[in-house]
N, C-alpha and C positions, 0 to 999 in steps of 0.2 A: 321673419326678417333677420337677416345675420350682419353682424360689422363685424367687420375689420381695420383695425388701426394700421396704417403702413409708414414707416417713414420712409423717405430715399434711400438708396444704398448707394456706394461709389466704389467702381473702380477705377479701369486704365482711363488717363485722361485722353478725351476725341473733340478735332476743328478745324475752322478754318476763316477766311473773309476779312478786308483791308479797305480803307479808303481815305486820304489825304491830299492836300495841295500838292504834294511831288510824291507821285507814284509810280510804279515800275511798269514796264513792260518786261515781256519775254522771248527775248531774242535765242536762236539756240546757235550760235557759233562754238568755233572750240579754238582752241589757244595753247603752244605751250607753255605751264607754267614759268614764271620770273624765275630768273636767277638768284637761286638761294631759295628761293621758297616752291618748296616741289619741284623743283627742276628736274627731278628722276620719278616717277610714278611708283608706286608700289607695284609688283609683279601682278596684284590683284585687279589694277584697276586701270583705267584707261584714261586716254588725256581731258583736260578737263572742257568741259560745257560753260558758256555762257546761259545761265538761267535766265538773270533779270536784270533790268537796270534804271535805275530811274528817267526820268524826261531826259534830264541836265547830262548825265551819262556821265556823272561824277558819283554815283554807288552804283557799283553792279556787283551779284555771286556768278561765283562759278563752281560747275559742279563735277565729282569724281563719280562716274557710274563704275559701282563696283562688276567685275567678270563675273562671278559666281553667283552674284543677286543683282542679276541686270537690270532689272525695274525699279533699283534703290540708289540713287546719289549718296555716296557712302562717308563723304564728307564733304564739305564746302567751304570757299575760299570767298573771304569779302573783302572787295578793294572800295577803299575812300579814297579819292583824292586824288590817285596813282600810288597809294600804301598798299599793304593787302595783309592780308590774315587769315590762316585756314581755323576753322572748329572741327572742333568733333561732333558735327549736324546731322544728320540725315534727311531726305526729302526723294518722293517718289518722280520715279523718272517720265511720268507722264504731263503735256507738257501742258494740262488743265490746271494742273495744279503747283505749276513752279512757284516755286515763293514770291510772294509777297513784300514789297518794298517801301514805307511809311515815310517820310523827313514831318516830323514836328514838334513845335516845345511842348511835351508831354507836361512838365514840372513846371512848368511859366517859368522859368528864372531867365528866361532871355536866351539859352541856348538850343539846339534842336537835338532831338536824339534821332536814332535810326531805331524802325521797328521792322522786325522781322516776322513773317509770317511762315510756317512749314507746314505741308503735310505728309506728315510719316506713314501714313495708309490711308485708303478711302477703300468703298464698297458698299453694297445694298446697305442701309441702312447702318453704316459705318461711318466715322469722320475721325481720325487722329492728329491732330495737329500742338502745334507748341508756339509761343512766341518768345523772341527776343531783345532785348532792347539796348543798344549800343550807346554809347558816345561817340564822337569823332575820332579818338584817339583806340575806339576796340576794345576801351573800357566797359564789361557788361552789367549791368543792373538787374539784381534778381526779379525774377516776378514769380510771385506766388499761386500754386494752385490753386484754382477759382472751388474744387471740388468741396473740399470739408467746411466752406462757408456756406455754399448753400445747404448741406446737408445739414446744419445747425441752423438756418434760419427755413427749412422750408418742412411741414408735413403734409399728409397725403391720407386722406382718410378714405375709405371705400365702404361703401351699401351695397347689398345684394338683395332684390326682390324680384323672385322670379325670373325672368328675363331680361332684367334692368341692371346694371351695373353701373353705379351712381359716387363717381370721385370728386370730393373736395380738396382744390390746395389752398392751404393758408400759409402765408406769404407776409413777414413783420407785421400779423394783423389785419391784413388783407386775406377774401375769403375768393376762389374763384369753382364754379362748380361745371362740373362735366358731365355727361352720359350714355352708356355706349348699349346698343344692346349686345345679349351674353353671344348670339350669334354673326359679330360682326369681325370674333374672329376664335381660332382652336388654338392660339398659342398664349393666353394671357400671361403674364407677369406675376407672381407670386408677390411680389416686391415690385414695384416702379423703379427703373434705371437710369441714370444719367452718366453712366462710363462711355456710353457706345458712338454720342456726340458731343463733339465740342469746339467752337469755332469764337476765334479771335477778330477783332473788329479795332476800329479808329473811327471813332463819331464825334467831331466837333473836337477835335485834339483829346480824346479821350478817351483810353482804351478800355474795352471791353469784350466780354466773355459770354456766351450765348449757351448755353446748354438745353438743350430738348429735353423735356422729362417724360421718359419711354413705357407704354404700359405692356406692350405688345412688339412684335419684331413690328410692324405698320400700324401702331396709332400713339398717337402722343397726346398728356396734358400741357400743349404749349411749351413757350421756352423761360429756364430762368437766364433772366440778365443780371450781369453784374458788373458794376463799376469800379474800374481801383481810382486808388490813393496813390500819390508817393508818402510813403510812413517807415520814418526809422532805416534811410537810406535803402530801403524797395521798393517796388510795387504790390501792394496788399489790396486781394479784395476789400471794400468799403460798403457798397449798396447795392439792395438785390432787390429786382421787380419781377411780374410776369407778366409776359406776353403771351395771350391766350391766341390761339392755331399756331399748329409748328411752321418754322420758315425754314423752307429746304435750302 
């Protein structure tokens, strides 16, 4: 019988997924930019795309697909109101995956914020995404990587008998256990990964962070979820559970 202790490892953050009272569609118009605000395009890029926009069609992005990485929105402009504001966003130019558009009081204090949802890559068994979180006024609100808190709150231990490959995750105390056989695949994991997904969500006015924990390119122990806080004027992970079978 041989163990191995494993814990997580982390890299590039990956995700995606959104869902509130006023939510976007994705319309793909094009438009030339306002006056004063990119009115001229960069020689690189091209006039801009309507992505998304809510119900009410009082937030929409729009986006610049760059010439030379044509499958990449290379920056993004977001109108409130009839206001607008470009970032320096990225988001892929396929139109599965245009962003994502939230309205709600994340903090309860009575005001609603905008949540943004991106994906900066997808692919077999890839998800890159990021979120955002506005005010009214374009004022942004950080939000923390969900990454280095679950890697502090979650291990991974593995058994090897024979043909059995037998993983425990323990989870704040919570134990959840898995079992694969050795030939259910030729590319095992040295280390479990959670860089390669990562998907952003809105449940019950509540944002949160979904990460698959990867043992293999196709098998996962489940996902961890994590809830934030507003804390110390961000958003900081708070609480982290598992959901056992991964959710594509």
């Amino acid at each position: 019988m041989k163990k191995i202790s494993i814990v997580t490892m982390v890299g590039a953050i990956l995700l995606s997924g959104c869902g509130a009272d006023n939510q976007s569609s994705s319309p793909a118009n094009t438009y030339e930019a306002a006056s004063g605000l990119n009115a001229t395009p960069p020689a690189t890029s091209t006039l801009n795309t309507r992505l998304s926009e809510t119900s009410d069609q009082k937030i929409a992005i729009y986006g610049v697909r760059d010439k030379i990485q044509k499958d990449i929105f290379s920056s993004l402009d977001v109108e409130v109101n009839g206001e607008m504001k470009t970032f320096n966003w990225s988001n892929v130019a396929n139109p599965s995956f245009y962003p994502q558009i939230s309205v709600v009081d994340l903090d309860a204090d009575g005001e609603d914020e905008i949540i943004i949802i991106l994906t900066k890559g997808t692919g077999t068994g890839v998800h890159d995404s990021e979120v955002h979180v506005l005010q009214s006024d374009f004022t942004e609100i950080l939000v923390s990587d969900p990454r280095k808190f679950v890697l502090s709150h979650i291990k991974v231990d593995l058994k090897t008998h024979k043909e059995i490959r037998q993983y425990t995750v323990s989870v704040d105390g919570q134990e959840h256990s898995f079992e694969f056989s050795e030939s259910d695949s030729n590319d095992w994991f040295k280390q479990p990964m959670v860089q390669n997904i990562l998907r952003f969500e809105i449940q019950d006015n509540q944002l949160i962070a979904e990460l698959p924990i990867q043992i293999s390119t196709s098998h996962y122990l489940g996902d961890a979820i994590v809830r934030y806080a507003f804390v110390n004027g961000k958003w900081e992970p708070s609480k982290i559970e598992m959901a056992k079978g991964y959710s594509s």
